[in-house]
C-alpha positions as MATLAB code, in Angstrom:
seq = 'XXXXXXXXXXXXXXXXXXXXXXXXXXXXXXXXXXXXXXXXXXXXXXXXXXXXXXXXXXXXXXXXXXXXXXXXXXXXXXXXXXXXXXXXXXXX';
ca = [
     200.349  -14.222   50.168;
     198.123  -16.422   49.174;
     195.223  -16.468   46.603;
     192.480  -16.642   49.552;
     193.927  -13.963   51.115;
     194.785  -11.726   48.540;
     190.703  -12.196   47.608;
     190.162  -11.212   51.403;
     191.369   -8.252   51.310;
     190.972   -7.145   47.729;
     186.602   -7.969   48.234;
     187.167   -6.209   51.876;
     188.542   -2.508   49.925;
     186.099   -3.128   47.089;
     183.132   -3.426   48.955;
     184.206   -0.045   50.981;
     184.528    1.613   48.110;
     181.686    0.505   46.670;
     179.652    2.853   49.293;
     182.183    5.412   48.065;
     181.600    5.693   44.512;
     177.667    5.021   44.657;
     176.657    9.087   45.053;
     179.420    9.715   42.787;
     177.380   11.541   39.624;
     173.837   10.689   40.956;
     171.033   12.648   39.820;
     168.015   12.443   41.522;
     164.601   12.025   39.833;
     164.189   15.783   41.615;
     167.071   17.198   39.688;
     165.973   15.612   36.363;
     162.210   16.981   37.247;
     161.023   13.986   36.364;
     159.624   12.405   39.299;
     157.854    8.685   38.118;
     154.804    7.970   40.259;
     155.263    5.376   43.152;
     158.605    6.465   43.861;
     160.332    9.417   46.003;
     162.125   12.521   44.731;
     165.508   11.178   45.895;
     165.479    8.107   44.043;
     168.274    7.958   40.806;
     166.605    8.969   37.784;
     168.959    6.623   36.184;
     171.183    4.393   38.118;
     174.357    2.902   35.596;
     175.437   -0.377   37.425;
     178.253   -0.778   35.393;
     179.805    2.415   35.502;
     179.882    1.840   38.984;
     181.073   -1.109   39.138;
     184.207   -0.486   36.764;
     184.929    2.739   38.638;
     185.050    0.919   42.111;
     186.853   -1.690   40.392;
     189.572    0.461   39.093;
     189.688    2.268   42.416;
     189.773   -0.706   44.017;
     192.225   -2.204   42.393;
     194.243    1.060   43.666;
     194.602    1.048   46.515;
     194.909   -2.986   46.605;
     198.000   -2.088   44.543;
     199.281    0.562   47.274;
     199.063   -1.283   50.579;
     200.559   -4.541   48.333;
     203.399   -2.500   47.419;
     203.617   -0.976   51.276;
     203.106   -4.153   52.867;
     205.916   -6.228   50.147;
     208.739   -3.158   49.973;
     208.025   -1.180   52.705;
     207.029   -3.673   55.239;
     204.258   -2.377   57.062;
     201.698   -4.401   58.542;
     198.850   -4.060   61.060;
     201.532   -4.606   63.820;
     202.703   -0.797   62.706;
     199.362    0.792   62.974;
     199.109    2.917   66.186;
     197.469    1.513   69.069;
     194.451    3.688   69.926;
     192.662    1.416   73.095;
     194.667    2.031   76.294;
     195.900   -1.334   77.491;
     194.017   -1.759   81.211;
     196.419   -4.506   82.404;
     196.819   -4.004   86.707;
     200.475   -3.182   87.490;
     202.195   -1.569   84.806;
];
């Protein structure tokens, strides 16, 4: 595989995950009780980028390692994923 694949996919499961781990630990500005003017009640009362970031990361780097090792050793590709739209070819 090559590099600008393997970057593909790799930025493809990090961004998913990404939306994953975001609400992972969030406390609202409601649940601290300190609600800062201008703002809603929903809104993190503190937001840690980078603990994000390294936890999607790791995560990321995961599940990159599983479907590497399925794909390399087990050989499974897209081809064996099941096919779920009928096929509406006349004749068959």
């Amino acid at each position: 595989m090559s590099f600008l694949s393997f970057f593909a996919v790799y930025f493809i499961i990090w961004w998913i995950t990404l939306f994953a781990v975001l609400p992972v630990g969030m406390r609202s500005q409601h649940d601290e009780g300190d609600v800062t003017l201008g703002t809603v009640e929903s809104a993190p009362a503190r937001f840690r980028i980078g603990r994000v970031l390294l936890l999607t990361t790791l995560i990321s780097a995961v599940v990159y390692g599983g479907w590497h090792a399925a794909s390399t050793y087990l050989g499974f590709s897209v081809a064996n994923l099941p096919r779920i739209v009928p096929d509406f070819v006349q004749g068959r």
